[in-house]
N, C-alpha and C positions, 0 to 999 in steps of 0.2 A: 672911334674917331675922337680926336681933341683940337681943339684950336687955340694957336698959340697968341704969346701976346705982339705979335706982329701980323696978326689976321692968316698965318698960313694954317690952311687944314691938314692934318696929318690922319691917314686910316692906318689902321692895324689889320691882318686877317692872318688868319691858317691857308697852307698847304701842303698835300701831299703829294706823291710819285705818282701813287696807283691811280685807277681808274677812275674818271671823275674827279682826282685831286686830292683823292682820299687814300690815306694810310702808305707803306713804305718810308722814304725819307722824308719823313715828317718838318717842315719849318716853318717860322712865323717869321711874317714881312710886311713892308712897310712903304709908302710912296706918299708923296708931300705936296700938296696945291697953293701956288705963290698967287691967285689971280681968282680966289674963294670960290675955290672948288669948280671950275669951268674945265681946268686940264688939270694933269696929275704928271709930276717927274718920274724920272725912272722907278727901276724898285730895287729899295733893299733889305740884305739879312739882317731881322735884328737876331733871332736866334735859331739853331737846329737841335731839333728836340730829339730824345732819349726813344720816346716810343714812337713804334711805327704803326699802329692800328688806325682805324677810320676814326678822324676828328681828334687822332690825340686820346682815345678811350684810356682808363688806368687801368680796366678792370676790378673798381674797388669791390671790397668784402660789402655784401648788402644789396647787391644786384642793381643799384641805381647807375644810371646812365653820368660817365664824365665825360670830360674833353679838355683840350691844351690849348685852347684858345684864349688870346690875350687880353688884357686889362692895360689900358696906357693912362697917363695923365702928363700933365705939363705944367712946370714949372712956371709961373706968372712973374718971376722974380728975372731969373735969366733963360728963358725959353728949353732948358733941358727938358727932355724926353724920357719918363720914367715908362717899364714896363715889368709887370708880374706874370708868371702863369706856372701852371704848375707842371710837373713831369715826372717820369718812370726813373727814379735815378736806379745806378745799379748794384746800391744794397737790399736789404730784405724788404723793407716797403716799397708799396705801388705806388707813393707819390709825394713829393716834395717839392716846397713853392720856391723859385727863385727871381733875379731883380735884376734888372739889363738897364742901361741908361745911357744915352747920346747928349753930345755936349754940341754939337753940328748939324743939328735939326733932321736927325734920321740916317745921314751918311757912313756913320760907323758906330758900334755899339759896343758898351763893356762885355765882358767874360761874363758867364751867368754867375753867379752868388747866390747861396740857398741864404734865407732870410726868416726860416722857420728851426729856432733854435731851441724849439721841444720835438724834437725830434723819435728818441727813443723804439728805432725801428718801424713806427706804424706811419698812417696815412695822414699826409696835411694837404688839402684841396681846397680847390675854385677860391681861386684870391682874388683879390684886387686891389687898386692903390688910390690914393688921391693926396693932393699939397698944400699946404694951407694956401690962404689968400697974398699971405705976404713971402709965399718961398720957404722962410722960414725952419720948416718942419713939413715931415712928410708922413701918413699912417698906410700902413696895409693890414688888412682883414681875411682872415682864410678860415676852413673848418677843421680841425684837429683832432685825432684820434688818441692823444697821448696819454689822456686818462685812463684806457681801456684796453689792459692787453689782451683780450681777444679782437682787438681793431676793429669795432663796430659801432659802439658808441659815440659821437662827434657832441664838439661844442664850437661857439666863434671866440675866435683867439685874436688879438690887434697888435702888433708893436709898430711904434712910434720910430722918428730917426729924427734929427737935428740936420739940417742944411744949410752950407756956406753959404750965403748966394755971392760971394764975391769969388772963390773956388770952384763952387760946384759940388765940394765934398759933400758925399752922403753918409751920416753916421748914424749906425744903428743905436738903437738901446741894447744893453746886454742882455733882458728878457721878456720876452713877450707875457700877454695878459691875458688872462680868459673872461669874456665877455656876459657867459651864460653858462648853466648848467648841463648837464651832459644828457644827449638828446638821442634817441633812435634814428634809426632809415626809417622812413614812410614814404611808401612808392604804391604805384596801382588802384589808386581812389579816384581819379578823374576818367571814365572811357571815355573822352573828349582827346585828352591828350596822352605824349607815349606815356608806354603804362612804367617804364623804369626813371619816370623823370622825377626828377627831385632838386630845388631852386640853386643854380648856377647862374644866377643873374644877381646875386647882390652887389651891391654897391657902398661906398663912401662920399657923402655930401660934405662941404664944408662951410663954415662961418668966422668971421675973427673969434679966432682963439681956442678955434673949437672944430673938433670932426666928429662926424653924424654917421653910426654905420648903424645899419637893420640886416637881418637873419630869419633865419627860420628854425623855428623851436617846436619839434613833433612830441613834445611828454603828450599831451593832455587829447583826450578823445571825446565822443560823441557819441552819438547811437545808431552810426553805421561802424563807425570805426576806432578799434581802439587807440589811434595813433594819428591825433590829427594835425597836420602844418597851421602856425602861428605865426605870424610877424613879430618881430620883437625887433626893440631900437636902443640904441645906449647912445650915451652925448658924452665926446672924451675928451678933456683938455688938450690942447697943444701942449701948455707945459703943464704937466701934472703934479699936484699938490703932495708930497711925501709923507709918509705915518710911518709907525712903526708897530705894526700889528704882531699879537705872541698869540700862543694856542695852548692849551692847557690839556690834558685829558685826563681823563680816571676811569676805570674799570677794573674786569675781574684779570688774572693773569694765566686762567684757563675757562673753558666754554661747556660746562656740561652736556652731554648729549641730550635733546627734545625740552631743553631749558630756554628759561626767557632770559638772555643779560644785555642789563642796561649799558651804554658806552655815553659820556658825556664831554662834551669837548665844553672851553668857555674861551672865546678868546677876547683879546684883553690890549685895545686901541693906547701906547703909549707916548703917539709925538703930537703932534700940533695942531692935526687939521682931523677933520671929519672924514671916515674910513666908510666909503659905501660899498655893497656887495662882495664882502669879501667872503669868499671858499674856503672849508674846513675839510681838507681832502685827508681822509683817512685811508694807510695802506694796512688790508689785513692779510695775514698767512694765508687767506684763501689768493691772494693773485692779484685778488678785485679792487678799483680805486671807486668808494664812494666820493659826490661832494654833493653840497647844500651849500646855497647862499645862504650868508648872517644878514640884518638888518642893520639900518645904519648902528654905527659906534662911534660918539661924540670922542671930542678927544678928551683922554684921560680916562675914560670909562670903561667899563667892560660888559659883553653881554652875560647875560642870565642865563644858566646852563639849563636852554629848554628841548633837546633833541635826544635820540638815543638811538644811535643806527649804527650799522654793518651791513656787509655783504657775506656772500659765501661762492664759493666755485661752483657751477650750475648752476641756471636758473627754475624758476618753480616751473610744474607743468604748464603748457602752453604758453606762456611769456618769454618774452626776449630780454636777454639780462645784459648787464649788470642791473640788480637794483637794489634802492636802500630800503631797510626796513627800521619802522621806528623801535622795536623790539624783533632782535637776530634772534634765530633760529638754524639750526642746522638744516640742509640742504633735505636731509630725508624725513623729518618732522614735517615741512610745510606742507599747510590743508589750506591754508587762507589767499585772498590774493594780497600782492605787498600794496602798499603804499609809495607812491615815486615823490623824491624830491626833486 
């Protein structure tokens, strides 16, 4: 539900064909309260979705529970109606986020637009959207598989878009951003709740000049489990400061077998502004994409070459992989457990 800037309420919801309302011709709709919320106008389509299972399900890789239920927001500038969600398109991934918008307070709706331009076959899920204050600029946040071609591992991804408010036009950025490091499924720790659930509620706050999104980050565990859900928050300009970050590396140009070799990346902040969190994504001939966050890099500086990782195809016994080690190893050598960045 959002409410516009002339007091009308606007709900969102799923439906289906089948029984109960669930799965078949799957669509999301929409109906609008001019009199704050006492009655409700007719209903319309904003979009008709790809998958027909109960709730919209994708079936992701990792056995957690999804669904294609909507995320709206509203423009405070000229009352447009923004909507995210995600869907089964029908190439080889089970899901990709796209972006619907009404200029006519819900009456009729754009063509859908996938708005997740890391693509690369795998899974982009549970989005959502929000505007800034002044119209201005709009961000959506979803979780992406694109570092991981076995499609398992997820991080949160954001891209930003520029807004006419005298148009209406919605312009993308040409690439989205990743928010945090690359995270596991962690599903079946709470017998309170269902055991495939895993957090399909985040959201995007805003402030002048600024959007607030939070996530969930499963590396880090406890002593029930090795895989436990975190909160995590990033605060992202509206308009975001530009740098020109480079990556260096050095290493061997072959891998001995049951050998330690070090990998050193260093990279090296050359524009104006202060470069925070940036990712040193290494692709090895194993398949695998490690990444690490750097710490901040002032401008004009460069960090200290203090890491040394890889992956390999397989993961160690009982572990779920990809993962980095701070000294790689071949896949049949490993006795220790790794170390996760």
């Amino acid at each position: 539900m959002v409410v516009g800037s002339d007091h009308s309420v606007h709900v969102f919801y799923y439906r289906g064909t089948g029984a109960g309302g669930q799965g078949g011709d799957n669509k999301l709709f929409t109906r609008r309260s001019t009199d704050l919320g006492v009655s409700f106008g007719v209903e319309h389509e904003v979009a008709d979705l790809l998958t027909t299972t109960t709730n919209g399900n994708l079936t992701l890789p990792g056995g957690l529970r999804s669904n294609s239920f909507p995320h709206a927001a509203v423009n405070p500038a000229n009352g447009h109606l923004y909507v995210v969600y995600n869907d089964n398109p029908v190439t080889t991934d089970d899901a990709d986020v796209y972006f619907v918008r009404s200029t006519n307070h819900g009456a009729t709706w754009s063509a859908p637009a996938q708005v997740n331009p890391d693509d690369l076959g795998r899974d982009q899920f549970f989005p959502t959207v929000n505007v800034a204050p002044n119209g201005a600029a709009a961000m959506i946040g979803y979780y992406s598989r694109a570092n991981d071609p076995a499609d398992l591992m997820f991080h949160r991804r954001s891209r930003l878009a520029s807004v006419n408010t005298t148009t209406g036009a919605v312009s993308w950025a040409a690439r989205s951003f990743q928010l945090g490091p690359d995270t596991p499924v962690a599903i079946g720790q709470d017998p309170v709740v269902n055991a495939t659930y895993m957090g399909d509620y985040d959201q995007i706050a805003t402030s002048t000049g600024y959007f607030h999104s939070s996530w969930s980050d499963n590396r880090d565990g406890n002593a029930f489990h090795e895989h436990q859900p975190d909160v995590f928050y990033a605060r992202v300009a509206q308009t975001p400061a530009t740098t020109d970050p480079a990556v260096s590396l050095t290493g061997p140009t072959s891998v001995p077998i049951a050998s330690d070799v070090p990998l050193r990346a260093k990279v090296t902040n050359g524009g104006a502004h202060t470069a925070d969190e940036l990712f040193a994504v290494l692709t090895l001939p194993s398949g695998l994409v490690p990444s690490r966050p750097w710490p901040r890099v002032a401008a004009g500086a460069a960090s200290r070459p203090r890491w040394s990782g890889a992956t390999w195809a397989g993961s160690p016994p009982g572990r779920a992989g990809p993962w980095t080690w701070w000294r790689s190893r071949p896949a049949a050598a490993a006795r220790r457990p790794p170390r996760r960045s």
